[in-house]
N, C-alpha and C positions, 0 to 999 in steps of 0.2 A: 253715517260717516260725515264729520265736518270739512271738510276741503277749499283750500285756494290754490288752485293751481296743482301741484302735486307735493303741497304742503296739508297734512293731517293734524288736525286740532282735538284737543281735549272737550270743546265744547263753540258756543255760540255767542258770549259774552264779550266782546272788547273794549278795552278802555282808548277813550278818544284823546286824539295828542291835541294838548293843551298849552298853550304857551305859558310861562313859567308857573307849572304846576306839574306836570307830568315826568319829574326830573324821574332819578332812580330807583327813590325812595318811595314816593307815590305807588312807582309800577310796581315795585317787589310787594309792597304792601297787596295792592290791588289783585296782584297774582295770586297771592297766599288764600284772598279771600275769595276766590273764581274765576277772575279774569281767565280766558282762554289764550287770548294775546294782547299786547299793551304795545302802545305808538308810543315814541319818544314828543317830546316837543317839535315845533318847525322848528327844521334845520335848512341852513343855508345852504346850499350845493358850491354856490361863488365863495363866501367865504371857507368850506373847507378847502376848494381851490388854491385859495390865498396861505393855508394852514393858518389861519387864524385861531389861536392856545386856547380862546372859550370855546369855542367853535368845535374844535376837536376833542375838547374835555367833556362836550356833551357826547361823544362815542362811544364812552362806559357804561359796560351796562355787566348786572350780575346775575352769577348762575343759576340763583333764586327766581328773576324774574323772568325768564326766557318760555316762550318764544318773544324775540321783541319785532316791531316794525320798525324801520326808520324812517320817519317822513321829513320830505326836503320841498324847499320852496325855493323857487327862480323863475328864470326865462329863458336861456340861452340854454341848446343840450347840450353844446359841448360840457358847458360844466356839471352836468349833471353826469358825462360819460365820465370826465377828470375826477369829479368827486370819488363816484362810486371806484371807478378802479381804484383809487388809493385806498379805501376801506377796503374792499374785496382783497387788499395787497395786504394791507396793513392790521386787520379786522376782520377774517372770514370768517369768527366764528360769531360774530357778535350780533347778527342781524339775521332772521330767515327770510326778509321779506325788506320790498320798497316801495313807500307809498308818497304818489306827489299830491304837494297842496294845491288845489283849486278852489279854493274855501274861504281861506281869510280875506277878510274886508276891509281892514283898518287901512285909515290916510296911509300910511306909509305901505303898503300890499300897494294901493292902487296906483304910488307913486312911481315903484320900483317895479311893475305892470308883472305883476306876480302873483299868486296867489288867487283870488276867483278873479283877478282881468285877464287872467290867463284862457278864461271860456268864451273871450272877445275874440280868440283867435284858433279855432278848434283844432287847425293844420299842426299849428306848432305846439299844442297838447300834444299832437299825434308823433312828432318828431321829437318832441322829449321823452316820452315814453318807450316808443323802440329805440334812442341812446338808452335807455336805461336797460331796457330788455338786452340788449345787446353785449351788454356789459357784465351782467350777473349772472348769466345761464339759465339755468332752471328753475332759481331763485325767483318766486312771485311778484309780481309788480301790480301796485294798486293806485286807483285814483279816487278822492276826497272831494267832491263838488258840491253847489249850488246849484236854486236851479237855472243862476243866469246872473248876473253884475245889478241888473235891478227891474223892476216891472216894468216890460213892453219889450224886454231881453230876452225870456224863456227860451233857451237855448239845451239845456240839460240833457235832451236825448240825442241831438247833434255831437255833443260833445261825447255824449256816451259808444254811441256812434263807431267815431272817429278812434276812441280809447279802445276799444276792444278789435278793433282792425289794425290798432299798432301792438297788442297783444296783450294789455291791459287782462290781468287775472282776475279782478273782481271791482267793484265801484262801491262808493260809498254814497248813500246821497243825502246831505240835508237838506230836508226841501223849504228852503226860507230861498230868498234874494239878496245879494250880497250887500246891498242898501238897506238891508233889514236888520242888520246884526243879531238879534235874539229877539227884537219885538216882533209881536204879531204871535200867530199861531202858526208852527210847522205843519206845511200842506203833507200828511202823510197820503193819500190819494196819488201823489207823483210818487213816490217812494213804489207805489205798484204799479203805476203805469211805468216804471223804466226796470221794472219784474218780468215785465212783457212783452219789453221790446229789443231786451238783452239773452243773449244765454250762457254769460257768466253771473256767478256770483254774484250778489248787492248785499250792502250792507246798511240796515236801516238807522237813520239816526235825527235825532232833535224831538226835545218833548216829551222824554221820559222820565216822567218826575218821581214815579213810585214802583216797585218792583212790580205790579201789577200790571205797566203800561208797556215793561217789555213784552208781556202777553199778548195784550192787544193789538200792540205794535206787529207783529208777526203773524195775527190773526187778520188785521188788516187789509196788511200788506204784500204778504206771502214771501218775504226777504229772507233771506238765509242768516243773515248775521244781527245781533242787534247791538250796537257798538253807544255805549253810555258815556257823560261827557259830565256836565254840569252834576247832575245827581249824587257823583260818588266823588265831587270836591268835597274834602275834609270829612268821606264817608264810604272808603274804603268797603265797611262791612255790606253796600247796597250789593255787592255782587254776589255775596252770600245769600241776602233776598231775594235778590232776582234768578239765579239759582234755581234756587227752592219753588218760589213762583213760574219759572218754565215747567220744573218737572210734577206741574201738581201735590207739590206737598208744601207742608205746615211752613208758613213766611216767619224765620227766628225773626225776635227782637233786637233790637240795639240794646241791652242789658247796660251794657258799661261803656261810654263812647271813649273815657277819660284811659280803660286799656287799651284800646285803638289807636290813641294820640300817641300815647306814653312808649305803642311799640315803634310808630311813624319816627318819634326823635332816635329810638335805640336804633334802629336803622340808618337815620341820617348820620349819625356818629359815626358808625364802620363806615362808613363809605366817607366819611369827612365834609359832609358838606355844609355852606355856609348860613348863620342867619337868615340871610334872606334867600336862601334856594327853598326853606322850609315854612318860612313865614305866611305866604299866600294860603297852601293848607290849614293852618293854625287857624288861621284868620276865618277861612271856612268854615272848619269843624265846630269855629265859636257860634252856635247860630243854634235857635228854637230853644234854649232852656231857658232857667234866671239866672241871672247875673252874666247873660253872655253877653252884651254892652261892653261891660269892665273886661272879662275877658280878653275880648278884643283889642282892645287898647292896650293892656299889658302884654298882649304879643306884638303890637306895632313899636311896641317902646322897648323888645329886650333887646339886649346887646348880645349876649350870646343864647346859644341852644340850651346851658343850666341853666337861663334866667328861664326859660321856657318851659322849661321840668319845673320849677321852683310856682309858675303859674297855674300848672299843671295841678299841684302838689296839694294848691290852695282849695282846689273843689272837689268837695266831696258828693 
């Protein structure tokens, strides 16, 4: 039985919320092909506070793609209590779960002391989380970390810590430093030391580059979840491998990647989204054959979604 909290999952696979990539269209795809649950993008807590119209236009999510996560990023909990009650008001059905970021690194995260500078302060991890617990019910609440703002930092099981004594349902960890961005190699080794020193849920993640590394990954580690990120940009079908590769049987091929695409735009269309909410993927999926150079390029350059089919249309 896969469980967070007293949320029941189809499976062990999650897709990682990604900043402008993990729109709708991504998840529903990603779903279709195993995801068990998929995170939205970082969202803002403060800006849905403010109802800021993009901000709340990322609240959409469809029937196709459910269970979804919602991950939000801040610092102060009242807005993370203000946020959430407005969706819980306005949105109950749209989220089974809430996940805060302690993850992202970029100049602007450290600016706005959000995101992994958030593990600089492990108390007030702990006080945004029980606003949030507070606020949802029953509803599962999760946290996204590092293993610390940068080396000489390691903090991750402090933090862990503190998370699950404010009621934190499960953790996720990548184990890089937040001054690492993606270089280096993911220490998975912490991934099981915080296996061992928690008794919720982890969710393992960073470095899984082939459907076979989710095995290992779990074989490692002894993690319960294993949540993909990079691997299944512009490669939605990876969860269908990785799948396969959990349950010991035959790893499918990527036969057709160009039907893959082709259903990513059919989808973005119902749901209306724009050029550039689809772009980033395109841009992805363009990669390891010939002529995906050019490819690439003619997706940086269309103007709309048929110039993108019409790009599409060109490779056989």
């Amino acid at each position: 039985m896969h469980k967070i909290g007293n949320l029941k999952l189809s499976g062990e696979l999650f897709l990682a919320p990604m900043a402008d990539y993990t729109n709708i269209t991504f998840r529903t795809l990603a779903k279709e092909y195993g995801a068990a649950l998929v995170y939205t993008e970082l969202t803002s807590a403060k800006a849905l506070t403010m109802k800021s119209k993009k901000t709340v236009a990322m609240l959409k999510v469809s029937e196709e793609e459910k269970p979804v996560f919602l991950q939000l990023f801040g610092s102060d909990p009242a807005d993370f209590a203000k946020a959430l009650t407005m969706i819980e008001k306005k949105y109950p059905d749209n989220f089974v779960g809430y996940d805060l970021n302690c993850g992202c690194s970029v100049p602007k995260a450290q600016k706005g002391k959000y995101g992994c500078s958030l593990m600089q302060d492990p108390q007030n991890v702990g006080h945004i989380l029980g606003a949030m617990k507070k606020v949802v019910g029953n509803k599962p609440v999760t946290i996204k970390m590092r293993l610390g703002v940068s080396k000489g930092t390691e903090n991750f099981l402090e933090v862990a810590r503190v998370a699950q004594s404010a009621g934190a349902d499960a953790i996720c960890l990548h184990p890089r430093f937040g001054t690492d961005g993606y270089g280096g190699k993911a220490n998975w080794s912490k991934i099981k030391e915080l296996k061992e020193n928690v008794s919720i849920p982890v969710i393992g993640n960073g470095d899984i580059k082939n459907p076979g590394g989710v095995v290992a990954l779990k074989k490692e580690t002894g993690c319960d979840f294993e949540m993909i990120g990079r691997a299944a940009m512009g490669n939605a079908h990876f969860f269908k491998q990785a799948k396969a590769a959990l349950e010991g049987k035959e790893v499918p091929s990527r036969s057709d990647p160009n039907k893959e695409a082709k259903e990513f735009l059919k989808i973005a269309k119902v749901h209306s989204l724009k050029p550039n909410d689809v772009r980033p993927y395109l841009i992805a999926f363009a990669k390891g054959f010939s002529g995906a150079s050019a490819m690439r390029n003619k997706f940086a350059l269309s103007k709309t979604i048929e110039e993108m089919e019409n790009v599409l249309g060109e490779t056989r």
